[in-house]
N, CA, C and O atoms as CSV, one atom per row, in Angstrom:
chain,resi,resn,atom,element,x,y,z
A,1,UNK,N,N,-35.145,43.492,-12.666
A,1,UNK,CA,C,-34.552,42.177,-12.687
A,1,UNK,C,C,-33.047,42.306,-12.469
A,1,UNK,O,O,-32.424,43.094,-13.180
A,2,UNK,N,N,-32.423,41.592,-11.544
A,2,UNK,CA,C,-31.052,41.367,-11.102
A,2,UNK,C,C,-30.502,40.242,-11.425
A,2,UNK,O,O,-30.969,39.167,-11.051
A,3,UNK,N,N,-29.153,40.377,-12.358
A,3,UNK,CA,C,-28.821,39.561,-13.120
A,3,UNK,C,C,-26.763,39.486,-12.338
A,3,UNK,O,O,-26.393,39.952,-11.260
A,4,UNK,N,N,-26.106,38.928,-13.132
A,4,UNK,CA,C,-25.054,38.514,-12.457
A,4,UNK,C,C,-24.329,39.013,-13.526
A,4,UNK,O,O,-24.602,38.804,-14.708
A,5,UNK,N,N,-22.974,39.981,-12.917
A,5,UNK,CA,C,-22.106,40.533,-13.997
A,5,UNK,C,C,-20.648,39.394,-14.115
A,5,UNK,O,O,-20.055,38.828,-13.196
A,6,UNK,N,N,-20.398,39.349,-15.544
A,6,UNK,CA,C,-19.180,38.623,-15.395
A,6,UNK,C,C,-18.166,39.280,-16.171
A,6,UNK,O,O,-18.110,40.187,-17.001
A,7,UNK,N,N,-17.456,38.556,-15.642
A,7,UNK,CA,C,-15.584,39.790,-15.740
A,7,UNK,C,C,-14.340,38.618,-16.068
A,7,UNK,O,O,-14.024,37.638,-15.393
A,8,UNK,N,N,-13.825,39.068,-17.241
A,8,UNK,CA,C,-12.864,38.204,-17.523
A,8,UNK,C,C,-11.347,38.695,-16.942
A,8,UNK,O,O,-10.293,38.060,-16.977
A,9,UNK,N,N,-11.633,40.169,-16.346
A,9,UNK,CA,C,-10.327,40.715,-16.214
A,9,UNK,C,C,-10.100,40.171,-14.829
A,9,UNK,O,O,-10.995,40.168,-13.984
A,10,UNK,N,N,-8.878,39.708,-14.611
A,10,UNK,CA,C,-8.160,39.784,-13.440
A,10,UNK,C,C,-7.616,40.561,-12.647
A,10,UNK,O,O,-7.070,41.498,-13.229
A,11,UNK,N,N,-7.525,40.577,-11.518
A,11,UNK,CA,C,-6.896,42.078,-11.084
A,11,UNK,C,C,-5.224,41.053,-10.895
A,11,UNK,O,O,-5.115,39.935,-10.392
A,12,UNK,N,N,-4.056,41.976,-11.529
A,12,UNK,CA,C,-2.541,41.741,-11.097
A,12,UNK,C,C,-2.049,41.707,-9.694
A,12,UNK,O,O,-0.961,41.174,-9.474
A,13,UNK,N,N,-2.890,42.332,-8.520
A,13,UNK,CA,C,-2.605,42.393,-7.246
A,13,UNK,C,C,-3.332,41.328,-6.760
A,13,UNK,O,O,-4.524,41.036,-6.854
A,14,UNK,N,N,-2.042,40.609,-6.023
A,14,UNK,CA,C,-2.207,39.099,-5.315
A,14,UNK,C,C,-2.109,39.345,-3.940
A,14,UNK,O,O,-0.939,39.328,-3.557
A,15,UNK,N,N,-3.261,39.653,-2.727
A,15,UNK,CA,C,-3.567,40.219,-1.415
A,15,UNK,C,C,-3.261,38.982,-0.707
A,15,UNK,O,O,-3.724,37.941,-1.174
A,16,UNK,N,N,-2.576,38.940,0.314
A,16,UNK,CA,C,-3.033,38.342,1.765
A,16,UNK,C,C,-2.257,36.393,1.164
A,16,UNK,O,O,-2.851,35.364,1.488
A,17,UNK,N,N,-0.934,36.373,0.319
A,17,UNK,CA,C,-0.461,35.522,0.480
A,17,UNK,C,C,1.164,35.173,0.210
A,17,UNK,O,O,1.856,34.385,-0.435
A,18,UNK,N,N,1.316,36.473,1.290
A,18,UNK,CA,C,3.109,36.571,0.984
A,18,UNK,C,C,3.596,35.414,2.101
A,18,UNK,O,O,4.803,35.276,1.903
A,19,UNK,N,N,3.172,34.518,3.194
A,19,UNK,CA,C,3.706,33.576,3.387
A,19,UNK,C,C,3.723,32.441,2.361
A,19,UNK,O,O,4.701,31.726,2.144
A,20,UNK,N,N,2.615,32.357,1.794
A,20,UNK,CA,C,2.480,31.068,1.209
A,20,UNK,C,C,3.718,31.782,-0.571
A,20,UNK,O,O,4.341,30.875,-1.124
A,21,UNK,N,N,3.811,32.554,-0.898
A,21,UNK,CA,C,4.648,33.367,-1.866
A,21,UNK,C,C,6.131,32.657,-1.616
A,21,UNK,O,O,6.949,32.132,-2.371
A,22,UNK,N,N,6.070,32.915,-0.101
A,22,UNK,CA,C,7.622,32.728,0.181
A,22,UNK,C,C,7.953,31.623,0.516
A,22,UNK,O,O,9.145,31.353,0.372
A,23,UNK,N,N,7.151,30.702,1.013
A,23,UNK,CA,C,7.394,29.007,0.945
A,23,UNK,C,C,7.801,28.300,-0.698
A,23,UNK,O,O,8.649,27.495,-1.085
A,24,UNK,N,N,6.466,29.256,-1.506
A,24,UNK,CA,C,6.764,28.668,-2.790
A,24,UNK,C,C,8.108,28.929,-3.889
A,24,UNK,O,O,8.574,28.264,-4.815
A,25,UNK,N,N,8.432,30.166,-3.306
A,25,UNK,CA,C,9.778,30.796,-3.538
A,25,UNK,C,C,10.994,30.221,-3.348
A,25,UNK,O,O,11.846,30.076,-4.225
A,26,UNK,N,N,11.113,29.781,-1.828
A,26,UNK,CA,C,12.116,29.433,-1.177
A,26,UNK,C,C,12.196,28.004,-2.027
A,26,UNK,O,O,13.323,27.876,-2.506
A,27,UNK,N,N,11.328,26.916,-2.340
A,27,UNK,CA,C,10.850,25.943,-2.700
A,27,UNK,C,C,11.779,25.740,-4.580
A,27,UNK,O,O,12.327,24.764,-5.091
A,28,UNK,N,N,11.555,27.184,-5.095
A,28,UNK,CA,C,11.819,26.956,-6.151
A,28,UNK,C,C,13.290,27.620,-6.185
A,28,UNK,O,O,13.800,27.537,-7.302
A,29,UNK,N,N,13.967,28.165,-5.354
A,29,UNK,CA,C,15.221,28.610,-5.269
A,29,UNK,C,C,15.880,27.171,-4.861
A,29,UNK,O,O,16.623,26.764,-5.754
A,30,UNK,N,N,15.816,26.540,-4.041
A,30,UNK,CA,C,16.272,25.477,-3.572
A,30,UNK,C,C,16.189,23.982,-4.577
A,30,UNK,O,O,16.825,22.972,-4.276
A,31,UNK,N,N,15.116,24.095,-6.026
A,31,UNK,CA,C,15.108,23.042,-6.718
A,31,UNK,C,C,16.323,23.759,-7.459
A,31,UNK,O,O,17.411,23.184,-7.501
A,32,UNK,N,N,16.095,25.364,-8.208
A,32,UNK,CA,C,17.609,25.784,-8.890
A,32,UNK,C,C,18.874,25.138,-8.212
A,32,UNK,O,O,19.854,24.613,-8.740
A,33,UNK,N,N,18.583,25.319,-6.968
A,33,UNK,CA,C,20.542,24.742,-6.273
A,33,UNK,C,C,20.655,23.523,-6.626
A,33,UNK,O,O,21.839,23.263,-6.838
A,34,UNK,N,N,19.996,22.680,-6.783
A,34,UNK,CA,C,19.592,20.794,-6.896
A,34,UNK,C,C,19.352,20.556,-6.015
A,34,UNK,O,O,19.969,19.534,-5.716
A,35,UNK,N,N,18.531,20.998,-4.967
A,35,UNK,CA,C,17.699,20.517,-4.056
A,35,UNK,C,C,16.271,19.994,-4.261
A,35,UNK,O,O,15.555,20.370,-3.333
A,36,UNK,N,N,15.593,19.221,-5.205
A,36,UNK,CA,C,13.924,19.408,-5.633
A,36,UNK,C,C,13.630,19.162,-4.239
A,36,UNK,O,O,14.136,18.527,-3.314
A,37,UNK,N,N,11.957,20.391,-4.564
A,37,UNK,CA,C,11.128,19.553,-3.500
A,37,UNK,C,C,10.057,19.443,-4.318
A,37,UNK,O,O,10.126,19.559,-5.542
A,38,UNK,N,N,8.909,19.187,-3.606
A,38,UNK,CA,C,7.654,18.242,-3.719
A,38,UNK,C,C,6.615,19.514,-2.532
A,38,UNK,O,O,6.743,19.613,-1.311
A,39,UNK,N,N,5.723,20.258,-3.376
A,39,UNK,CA,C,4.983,20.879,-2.454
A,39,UNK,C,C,3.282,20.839,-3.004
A,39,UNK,O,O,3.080,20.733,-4.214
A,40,UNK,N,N,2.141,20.929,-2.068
A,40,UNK,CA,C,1.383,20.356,-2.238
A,40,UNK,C,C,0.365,21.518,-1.989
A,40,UNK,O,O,0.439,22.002,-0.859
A,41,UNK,N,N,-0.648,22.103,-2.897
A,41,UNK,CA,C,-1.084,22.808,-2.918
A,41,UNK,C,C,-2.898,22.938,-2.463
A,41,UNK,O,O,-3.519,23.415,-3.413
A,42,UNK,N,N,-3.663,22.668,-1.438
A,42,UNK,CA,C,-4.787,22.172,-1.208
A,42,UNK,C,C,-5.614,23.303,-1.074
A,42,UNK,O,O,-5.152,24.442,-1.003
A,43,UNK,N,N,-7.028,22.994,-1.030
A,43,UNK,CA,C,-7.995,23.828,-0.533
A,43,UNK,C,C,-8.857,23.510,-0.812
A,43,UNK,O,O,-9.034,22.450,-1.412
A,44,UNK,N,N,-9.991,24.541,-0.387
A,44,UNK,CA,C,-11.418,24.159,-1.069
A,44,UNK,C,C,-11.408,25.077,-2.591
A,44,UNK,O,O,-10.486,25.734,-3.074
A,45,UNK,N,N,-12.402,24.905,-2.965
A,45,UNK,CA,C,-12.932,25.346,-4.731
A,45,UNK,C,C,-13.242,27.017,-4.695
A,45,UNK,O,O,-14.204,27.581,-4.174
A,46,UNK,N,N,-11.872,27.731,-5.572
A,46,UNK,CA,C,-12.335,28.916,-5.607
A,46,UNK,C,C,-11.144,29.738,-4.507
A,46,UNK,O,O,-11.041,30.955,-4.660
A,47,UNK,N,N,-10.388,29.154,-3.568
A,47,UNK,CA,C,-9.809,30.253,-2.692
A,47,UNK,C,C,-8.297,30.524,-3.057
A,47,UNK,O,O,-7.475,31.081,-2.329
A,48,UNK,N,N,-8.113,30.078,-4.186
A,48,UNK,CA,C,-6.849,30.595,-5.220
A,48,UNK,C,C,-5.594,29.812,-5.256
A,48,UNK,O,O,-4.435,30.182,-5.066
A,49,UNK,N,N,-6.159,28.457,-5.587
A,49,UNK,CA,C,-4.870,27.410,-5.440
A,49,UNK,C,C,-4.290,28.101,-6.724
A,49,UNK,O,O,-3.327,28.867,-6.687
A,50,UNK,N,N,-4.989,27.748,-7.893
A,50,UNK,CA,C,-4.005,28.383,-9.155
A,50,UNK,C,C,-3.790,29.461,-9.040
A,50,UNK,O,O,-2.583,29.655,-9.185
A,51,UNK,N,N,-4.288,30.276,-8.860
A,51,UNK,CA,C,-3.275,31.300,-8.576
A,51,UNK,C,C,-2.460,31.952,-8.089
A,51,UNK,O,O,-1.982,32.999,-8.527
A,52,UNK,N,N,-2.257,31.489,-7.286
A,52,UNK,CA,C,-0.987,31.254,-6.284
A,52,UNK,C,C,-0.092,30.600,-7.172
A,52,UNK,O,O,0.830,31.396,-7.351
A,53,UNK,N,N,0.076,29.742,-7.709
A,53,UNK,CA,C,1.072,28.936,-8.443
A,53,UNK,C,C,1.156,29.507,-9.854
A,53,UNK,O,O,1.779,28.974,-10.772
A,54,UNK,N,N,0.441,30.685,-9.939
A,54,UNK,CA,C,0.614,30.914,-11.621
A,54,UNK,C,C,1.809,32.163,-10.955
A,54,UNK,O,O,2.457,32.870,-11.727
């Protein structure tokens, strides 16, 4: 019988989103100067909106 393993650990290595890193970066360097912006984070379910933003 094949059952489903679950894992609470996260892995610390964040692959394959140093553009979207550096939009959100640039984004939050520029609210420090007093520039706010407003950025909008979409997708489908599961392909790492929060975590990207954590």
């Amino acid at each position: 019988m094949l059952g489903t393993v679950h894992s609470s650990h996260t892995s610390p290595v964040f692959v394959g989103r140093s553009a979207e890193l550096t939009v959100l970066g640039e984004a939050l360097s520029r609210a420090d100067a007093g520039e706010p912006r407003a950025l909008f984070v979409g997708g489908e379910a599961g392909v790492g909106k929060t975590r990207l933003i954590q």
